[in-house]
C-alpha positions, 0 to 999 in steps of 0.5 A, spaced: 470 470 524 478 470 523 483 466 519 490 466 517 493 469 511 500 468 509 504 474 508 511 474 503 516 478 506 524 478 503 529 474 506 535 480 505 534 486 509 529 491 505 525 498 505 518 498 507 514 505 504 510 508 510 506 514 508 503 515 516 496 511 513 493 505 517 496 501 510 502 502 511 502 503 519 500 496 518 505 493 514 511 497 518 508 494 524 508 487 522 515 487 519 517 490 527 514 485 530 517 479 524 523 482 528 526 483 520 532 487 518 529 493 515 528 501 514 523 506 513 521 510 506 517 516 508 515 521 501 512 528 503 508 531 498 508 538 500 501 538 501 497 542 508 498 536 513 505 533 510 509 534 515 505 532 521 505 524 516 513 525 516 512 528 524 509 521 525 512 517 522 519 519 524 516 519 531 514 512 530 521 510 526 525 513 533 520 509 538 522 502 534 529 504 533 527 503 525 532 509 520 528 513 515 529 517 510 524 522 506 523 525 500 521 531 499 516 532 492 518 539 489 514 542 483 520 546 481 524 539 480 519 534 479 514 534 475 509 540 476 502 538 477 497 541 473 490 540 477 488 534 483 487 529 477 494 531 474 497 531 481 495 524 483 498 522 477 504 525 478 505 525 485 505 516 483 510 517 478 515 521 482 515 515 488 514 509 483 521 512 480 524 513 487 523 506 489 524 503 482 531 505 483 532 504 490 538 500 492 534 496 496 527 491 495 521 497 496 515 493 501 509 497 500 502 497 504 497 496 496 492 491 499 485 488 494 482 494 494 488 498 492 489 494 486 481 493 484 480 502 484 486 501 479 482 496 476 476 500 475 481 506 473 486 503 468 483 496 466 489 494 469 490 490 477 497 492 481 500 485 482 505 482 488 511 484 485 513 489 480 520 490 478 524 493 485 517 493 489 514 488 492 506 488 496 505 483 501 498 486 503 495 484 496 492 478 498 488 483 503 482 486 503 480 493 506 477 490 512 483 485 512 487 492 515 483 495 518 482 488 523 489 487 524 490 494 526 484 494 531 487 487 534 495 489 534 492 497 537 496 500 530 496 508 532 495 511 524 494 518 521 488 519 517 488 523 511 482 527 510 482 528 503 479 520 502 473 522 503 473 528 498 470 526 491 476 531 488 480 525 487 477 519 482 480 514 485 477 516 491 469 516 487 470 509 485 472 507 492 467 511 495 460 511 490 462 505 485 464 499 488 459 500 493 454 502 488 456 495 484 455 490 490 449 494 491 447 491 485 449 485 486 456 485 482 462 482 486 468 487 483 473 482 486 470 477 481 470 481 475 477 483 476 480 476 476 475 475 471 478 481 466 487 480 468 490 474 467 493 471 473 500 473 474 504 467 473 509 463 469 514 469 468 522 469 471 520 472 477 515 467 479 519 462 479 525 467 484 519 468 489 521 461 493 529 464 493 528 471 496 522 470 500 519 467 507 511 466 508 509 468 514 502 467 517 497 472 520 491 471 523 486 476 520 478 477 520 474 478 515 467 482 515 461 481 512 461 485 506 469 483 504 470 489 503 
């Protein structure tokens, strides 16, 4: 079954962070069709397939007349990683502070799910905004993405180190959340019940100024997951 979810975007021009994956190939391809003012954001981590991400995001940024830029992670500059577990967390703290201080809002593609293996790794959940980077997917889940990918034909680039287990993120998204729901434990509900709702600050009350809803019809599979 389908229904219409409301997604957020900003009303000035803004910066949308697209990796290749079918996260971010979603987001950018909704905004195009939006027809919004906005460019692409693209970070190559110097791992075995990262040029064929930049290769295919550069393609599809050409295709739509979207300008891009691409920043190149560099062990020698950035913080070297030390091990898989140690680079993943390196890797995120050297985009986060890309786009932290980018002269321009940073849209990325961080749906439910994203924010309930953070949850499950930290105690923590990602929220809708976070200083100068804004995810208007939050409110999706995994299924959400995929269903609006098959119905808008969006070409995407699919990692093949989601399936390995040398990333705990990837352990929790593979092995723990389904073994909770197989066990009856719904993880969304355990994640609202743990955070507080993100409410009541400055930002909230300056979302209405700077933002536009826009409705997106999506469906929904049987798991929600």
């Amino acid at each position: 079954w389908s229904c219409a979810m409301k997604v957020k975007l900003p009303r000035t021009p803004f910066t949308v962070a697209v990796s290749g994956g079918i996260d971010s190939m979603v987001l950018a391809n909704f905004v195009l069709k939006g027809k919004k003012n906005f460019d692409v954001l693209h970070f190559n981590h110097g791992t075995a397939n990262a040029n064929r991400y930049e290769e295919f995001v550069g393609k599809w940024c050409e295709n739509n007349g979207v300008s891009m830029i691409t920043f190149h992670y560099s062990p020698e500059r950035d913080e070297d990683p030390l091990g898989i577990e140690n680079s993943e967390f390196a890797w995120s703290k050297w985009r986060n502070g890309i786009m932290q201080g980018f002269p321009r809002l940073v849209l990325t593609a961080h749906h439910a799910n994203d924010s309930l293996e953070s949850f499950l790794m930290r105690g923590s959940r990602i929220e809708f905004i976070n200083g100068n980077v804004l995810r208007p997917l939050i409110g999706w889940k995994k299924s959400d993405v995929r269903d609006y990918a098959a119905r808008n034909c969006v070409e995407y680039m699919i990692d093949p180190t989601n399936s390995s287990d040398e990333f705990r993120r990837n352990r929790i998204r593979n092995s723990l959340i389904p073994l909770m729901i197989d066990c009856g434990v719904n993880p969304f509900n355990l994640m609202d019940m743990c955070c507080n709702k993100f409410e009541g600050s400055n930002v909230d009350r300056l979302l209405p100024l700077i933002l536009d809803s826009e409705n997106v019809e999506v469906g929904q599979s049987v798991s929600g997951v």
